[in-house]
Every structure is written in structure tokens, then in C-alpha cells.
VOPATI-638012 format. One record per residue (C-alpha): residue number from 0; residue in three letters; x, y, z. Coordinates in nm, 2 decimals. Each point is the difference from the previous one (the first is absolute). Layout:
BEGIN
    i   aa       x       y       z
  NUM  Ala       X       Y       Z
...
//
This chain:
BEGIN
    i   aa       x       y       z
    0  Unk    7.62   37.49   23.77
    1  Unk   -0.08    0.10   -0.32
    2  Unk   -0.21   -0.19   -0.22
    3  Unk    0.06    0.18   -0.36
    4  Unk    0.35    0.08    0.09
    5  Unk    0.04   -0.39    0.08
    6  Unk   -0.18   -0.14   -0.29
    7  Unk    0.21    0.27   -0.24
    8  Unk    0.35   -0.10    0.14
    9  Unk   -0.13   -0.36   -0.03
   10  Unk   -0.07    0.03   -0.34
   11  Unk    0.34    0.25   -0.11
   12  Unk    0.19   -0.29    0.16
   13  Unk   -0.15   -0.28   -0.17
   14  Unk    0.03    0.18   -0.31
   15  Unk    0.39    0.08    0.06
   16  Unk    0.08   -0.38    0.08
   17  Unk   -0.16   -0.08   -0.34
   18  Unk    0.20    0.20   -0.19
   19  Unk    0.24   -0.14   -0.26
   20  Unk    0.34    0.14    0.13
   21  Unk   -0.10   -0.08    0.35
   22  Unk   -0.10   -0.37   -0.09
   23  Unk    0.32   -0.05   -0.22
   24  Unk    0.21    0.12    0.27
   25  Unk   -0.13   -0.22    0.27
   26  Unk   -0.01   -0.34   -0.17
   27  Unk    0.36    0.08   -0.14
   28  Unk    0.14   -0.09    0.35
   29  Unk   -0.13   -0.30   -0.03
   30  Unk    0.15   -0.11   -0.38
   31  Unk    0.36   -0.17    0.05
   32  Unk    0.19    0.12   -0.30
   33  Unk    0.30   -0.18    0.03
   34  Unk    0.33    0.08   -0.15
   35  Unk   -0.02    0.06   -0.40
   36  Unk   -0.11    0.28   -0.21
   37  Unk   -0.38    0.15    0.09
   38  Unk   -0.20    0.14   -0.30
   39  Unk   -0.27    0.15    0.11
   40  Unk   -0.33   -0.01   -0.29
   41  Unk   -0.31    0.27    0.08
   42  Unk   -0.24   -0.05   -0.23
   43  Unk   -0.38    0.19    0.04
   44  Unk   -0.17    0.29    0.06
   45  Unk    0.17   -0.01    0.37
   46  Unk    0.30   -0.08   -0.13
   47  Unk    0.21    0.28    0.06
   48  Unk   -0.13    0.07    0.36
   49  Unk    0.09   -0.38    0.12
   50  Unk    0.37    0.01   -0.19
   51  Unk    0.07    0.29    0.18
   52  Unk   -0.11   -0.13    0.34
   53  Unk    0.21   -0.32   -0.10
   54  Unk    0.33    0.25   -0.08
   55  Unk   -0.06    0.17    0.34
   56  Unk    0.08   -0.33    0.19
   57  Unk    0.24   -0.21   -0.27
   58  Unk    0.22    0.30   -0.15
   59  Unk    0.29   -0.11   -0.12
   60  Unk   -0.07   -0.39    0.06
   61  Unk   -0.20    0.12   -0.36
   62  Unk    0.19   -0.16   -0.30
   63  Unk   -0.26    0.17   -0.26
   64  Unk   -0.35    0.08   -0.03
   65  Unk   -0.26    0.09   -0.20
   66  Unk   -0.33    0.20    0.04
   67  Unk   -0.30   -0.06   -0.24
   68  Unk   -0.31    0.21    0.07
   69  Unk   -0.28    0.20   -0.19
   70  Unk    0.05    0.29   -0.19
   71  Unk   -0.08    0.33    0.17
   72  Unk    0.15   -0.12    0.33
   73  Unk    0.21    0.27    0.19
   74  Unk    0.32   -0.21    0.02
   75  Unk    0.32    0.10    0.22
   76  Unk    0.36   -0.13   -0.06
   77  Unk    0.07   -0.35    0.11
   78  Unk    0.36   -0.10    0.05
   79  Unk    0.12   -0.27   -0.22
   80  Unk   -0.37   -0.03   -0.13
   81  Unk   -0.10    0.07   -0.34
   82  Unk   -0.37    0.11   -0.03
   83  Unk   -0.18   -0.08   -0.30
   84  Unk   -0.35    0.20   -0.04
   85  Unk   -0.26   -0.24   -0.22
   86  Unk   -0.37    0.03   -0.10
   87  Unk   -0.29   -0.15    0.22
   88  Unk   -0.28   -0.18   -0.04
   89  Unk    0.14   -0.05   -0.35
   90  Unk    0.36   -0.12   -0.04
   91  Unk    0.23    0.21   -0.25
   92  Unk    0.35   -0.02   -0.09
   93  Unk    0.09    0.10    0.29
   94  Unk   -0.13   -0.31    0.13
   95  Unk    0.18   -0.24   -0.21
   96  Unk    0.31    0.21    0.03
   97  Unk   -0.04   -0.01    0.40
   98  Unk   -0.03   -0.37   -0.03
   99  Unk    0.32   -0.04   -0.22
  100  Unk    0.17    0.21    0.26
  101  Unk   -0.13   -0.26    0.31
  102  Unk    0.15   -0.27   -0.15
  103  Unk    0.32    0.13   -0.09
  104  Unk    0.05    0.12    0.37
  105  Unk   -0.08   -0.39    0.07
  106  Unk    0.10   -0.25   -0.24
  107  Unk    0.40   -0.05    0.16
  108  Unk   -0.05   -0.03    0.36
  109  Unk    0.10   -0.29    0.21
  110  Unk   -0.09   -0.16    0.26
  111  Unk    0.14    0.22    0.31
  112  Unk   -0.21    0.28   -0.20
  113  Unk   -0.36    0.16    0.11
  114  Unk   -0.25    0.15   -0.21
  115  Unk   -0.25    0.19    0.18
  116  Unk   -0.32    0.09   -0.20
  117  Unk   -0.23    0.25    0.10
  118  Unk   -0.35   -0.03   -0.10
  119  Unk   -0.31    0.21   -0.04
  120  Unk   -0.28    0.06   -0.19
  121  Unk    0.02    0.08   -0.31
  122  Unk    0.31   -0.21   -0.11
  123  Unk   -0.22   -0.19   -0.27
  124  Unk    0.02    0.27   -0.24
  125  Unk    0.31    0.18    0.09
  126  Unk    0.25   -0.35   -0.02
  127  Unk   -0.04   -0.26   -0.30
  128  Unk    0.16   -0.16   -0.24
  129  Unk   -0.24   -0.14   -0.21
  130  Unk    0.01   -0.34   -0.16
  131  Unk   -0.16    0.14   -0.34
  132  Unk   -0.02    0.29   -0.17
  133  Unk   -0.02    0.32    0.20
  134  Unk   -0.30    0.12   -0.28
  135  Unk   -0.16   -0.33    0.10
  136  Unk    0.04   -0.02    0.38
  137  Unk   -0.12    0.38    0.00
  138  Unk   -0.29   -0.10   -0.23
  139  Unk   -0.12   -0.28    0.25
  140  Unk    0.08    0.20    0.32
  141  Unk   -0.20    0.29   -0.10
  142  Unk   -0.31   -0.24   -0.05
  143  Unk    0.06   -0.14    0.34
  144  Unk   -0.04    0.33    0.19
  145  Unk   -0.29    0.06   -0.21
  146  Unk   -0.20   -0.28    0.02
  147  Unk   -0.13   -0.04    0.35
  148  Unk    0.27   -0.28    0.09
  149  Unk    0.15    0.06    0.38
  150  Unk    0.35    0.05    0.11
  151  Unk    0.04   -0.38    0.07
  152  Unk   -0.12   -0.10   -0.35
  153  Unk    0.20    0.28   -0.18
  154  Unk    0.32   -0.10    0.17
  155  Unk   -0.05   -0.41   -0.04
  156  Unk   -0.02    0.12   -0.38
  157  Unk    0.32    0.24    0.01
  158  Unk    0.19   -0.28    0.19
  159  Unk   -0.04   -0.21   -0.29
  160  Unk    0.17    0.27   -0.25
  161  Unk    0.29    0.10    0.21
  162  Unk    0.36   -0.11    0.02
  163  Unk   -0.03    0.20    0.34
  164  Unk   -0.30   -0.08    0.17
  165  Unk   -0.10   -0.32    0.16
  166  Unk    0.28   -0.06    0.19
  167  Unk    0.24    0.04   -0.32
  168  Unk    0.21    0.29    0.11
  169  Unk    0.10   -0.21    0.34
  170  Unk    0.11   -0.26   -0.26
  171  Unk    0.18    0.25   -0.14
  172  Unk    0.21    0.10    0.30
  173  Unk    0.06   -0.36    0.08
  174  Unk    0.29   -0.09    0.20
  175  Unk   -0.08    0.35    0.16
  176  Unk   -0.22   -0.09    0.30
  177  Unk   -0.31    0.26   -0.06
  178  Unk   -0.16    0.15    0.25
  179  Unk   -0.36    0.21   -0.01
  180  Unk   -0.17    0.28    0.17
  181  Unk   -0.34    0.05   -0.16
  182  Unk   -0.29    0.23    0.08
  183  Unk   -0.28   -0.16   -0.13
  184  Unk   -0.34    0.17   -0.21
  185  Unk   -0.13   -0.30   -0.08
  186  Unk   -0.34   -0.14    0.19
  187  Unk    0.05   -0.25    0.22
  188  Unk    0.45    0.02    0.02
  189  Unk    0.06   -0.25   -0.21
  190  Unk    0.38    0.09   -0.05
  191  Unk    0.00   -0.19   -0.35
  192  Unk   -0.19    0.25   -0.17
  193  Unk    0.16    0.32    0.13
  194  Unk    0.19    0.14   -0.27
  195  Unk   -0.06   -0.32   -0.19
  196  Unk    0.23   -0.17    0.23
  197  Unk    0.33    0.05   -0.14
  198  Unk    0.20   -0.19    0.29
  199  Unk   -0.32   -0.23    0.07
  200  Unk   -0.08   -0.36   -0.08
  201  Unk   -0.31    0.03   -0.26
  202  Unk   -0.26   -0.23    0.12
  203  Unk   -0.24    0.12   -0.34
  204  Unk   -0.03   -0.23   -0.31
  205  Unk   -0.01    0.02   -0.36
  206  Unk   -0.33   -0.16    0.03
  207  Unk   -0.10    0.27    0.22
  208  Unk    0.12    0.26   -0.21
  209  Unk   -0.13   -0.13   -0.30
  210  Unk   -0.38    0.02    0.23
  211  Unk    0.02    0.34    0.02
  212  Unk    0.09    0.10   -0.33
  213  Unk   -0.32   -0.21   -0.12
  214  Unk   -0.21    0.15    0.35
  215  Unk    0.06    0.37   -0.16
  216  Unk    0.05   -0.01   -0.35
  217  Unk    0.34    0.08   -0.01
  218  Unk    0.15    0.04   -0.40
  219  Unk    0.33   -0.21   -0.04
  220  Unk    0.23    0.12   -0.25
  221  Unk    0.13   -0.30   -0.20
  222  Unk    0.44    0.06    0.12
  223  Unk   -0.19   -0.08    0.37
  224  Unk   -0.12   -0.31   -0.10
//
């Protein structure tokens, strides 16, 4: 017996279970995707790494996909799935166009179909649709990563200026049934605010939003209003 040779392979395979593919892969075998189309949605800075892993076990059960991840990201071909490249922490408009291109692969499913969104971090900024101007959600998102607010308090406010987020896009796939594989970087897991929850129930407020805009000074333009 080895102690450092133990505690090392502990470690490497603690570290390998972890890992996005590996995760996506496993829990896949456990998702009943019936008999319609599947489109498969990656969104976030892991985003290409767990669309691949779901492609390596669904194949050609894969109606259409699409990837959405951060630019700079070494990207291989995907087939049937279009990869968009957009801008983080600040959304561009390869953001919105990303968005537009979600909910076209979406919006005439039926019943019998599956929509399987992939989550990680990240997805705030690199998925929206934004409610009001795009000059104007920029303008309040940049003073939200600037003023001290955290991740939970930045996304209860985004969720409140997106089509998307909130639990909008699942809305938006509706009959599909929708079905979610998230890795969370938010403290304490709550799955609402990964991403700004685009395929989860919001549980936030406009009371609460309104809270933190007044807790940190945040500037309204008046189209928000």
C-alpha cells in the first residue's frame, strides 16, 4: 500500500467522474426520450464538451442541435449541430442571434417531441433575448457586474429582462416535454439561477428585483421602465 499513489488515483478519479462529458453520458441512460424528434440545446462555456458526450450515445435519434459557447473555445464538428460562438460575461449579437436560433429549432414540436437542454455556466451572457433594447439591457448588465451585486442578484435581475430566461424558453418549446442537464456554478445549486434558468420555474419577484436595483444603485433607462 501506497499512501500518495492511493490518495493521487483517489483524486484523478474523482476528478474524471466530474467531468462534463462523463456526467452527461451517465445520466443520459436514465432520460426516456420517447418517440418524436430530439433537439438537443448546449448552451455555456461547457457546452460543446457535454453536446458531444450527448451525440456519442443518441446519434442519429438527434433531429437537430445547436451549440452556444464562448468565444475562443476550440470547437470540433458536431453532426447535425450548428455551433454558434458568442461573447461572455457580456452578451453580443451573437447572443441574441443564438437566442433567435433556440427558438426557431423549438417553436413547432409536438407532443411525442424532446428537447434536451444542456446547461452550464456561463449561459447568462451567451443566450438572451432581451425584452428591451439591446443598448439598454447592455447598459444595465454592465452595472450589475460592476457593482458588487452576486451571481443570484444579477440573475433575479436578468430573469426579469429576458424572453428566455426564467423558465421562458421551456414555454417556448411547449408541447415538447423539456428535459435538463445542468452543471451548476452557482453557491448553494439552486438550479433556478444557473444560466438564468431558461427551462426553470422562476421563483424571483418584481418586487425582489426592483430591491436590488434600489440595494445597488442600478441606473434604469426610461424604454425599461
Amino acid at each position: 500500500m501506497n499512501l500518495r499513489n492511493d490518495t493521487s488515483t483517489i483524486i484523478k478519479d474523482a476528478i474524471k467522474s466530474a467531468l462534463p462529458g462523463n456526467k452527461v453520458r451517465e445520466l443520459l441512460f436514465q432520460v426516456d426520450l420517447g418517440i418524436g424528434k430530439v433537439i438537443v440545446i448546449a448552451v455555456g462555456k461547457a457546452a460543446h464538451t457535454m453536446a458531444k458526450a450527448a451525440h456519442d450515445v443518441l446519434r442519429s435519434r438527434i433531429h437537430a442541435g445547436l451549440v452556444i459557447t464562448k468565444e475562443g473555445t476550440k470547437v470540433d464538428e458536431i453532426p447535425n449541430m450548428k455551433v454558434i460562438l458568442a461573447s461572455h460575461p457580456h452578451p453580443n449579437e451573437k447572443s441574441y442571434e443564438a437566442a433567435e436560433e433556440a427558438i426557431k429549432l423549438v417553436s413547432d414540436l409536438t407532443p411525442d417531441d424532446h428537447v434536451l437542454f444542456l446547461l452550464s455556466g456561463g449561459a447568462s451572457a451567451l443566450f438572451e433575448k432581451p425584452m428591451i433594447s439591446p443598448e439598454s439591457y447592455q447598459y444595465i448588465n454592465d452595472q450589475l457586474l460592476a457593482c458588487g451585486a452576486n451571481i443570484n442578484e444579477i440573475n433575479t435581475i436578468r430573469k426579469h429582462l429576458s424572453y428566455v430566461k426564467g423558465g421562458r424558453f421551456a414555454e417556448i418549446a411547449a408541447p415538447a416535454k423539456v428535459d435538463t442537464i445542468l452543471l451548476s456554478d452557482v453557491l448553494g445549486n439552486d438550479i433556478s439561477m444557473v444560466g438564468s434558468g431558461p427551462t426553470t420555474p422562476d421563483k424571483t419577484t418584481g418586487e425582489e428585483a426592483f430591491a436590488i436595483i434600489e440595494k445597488y444603485h442600478i441606473r434604469i433607462p426610461a424604454d425599461t421602465i
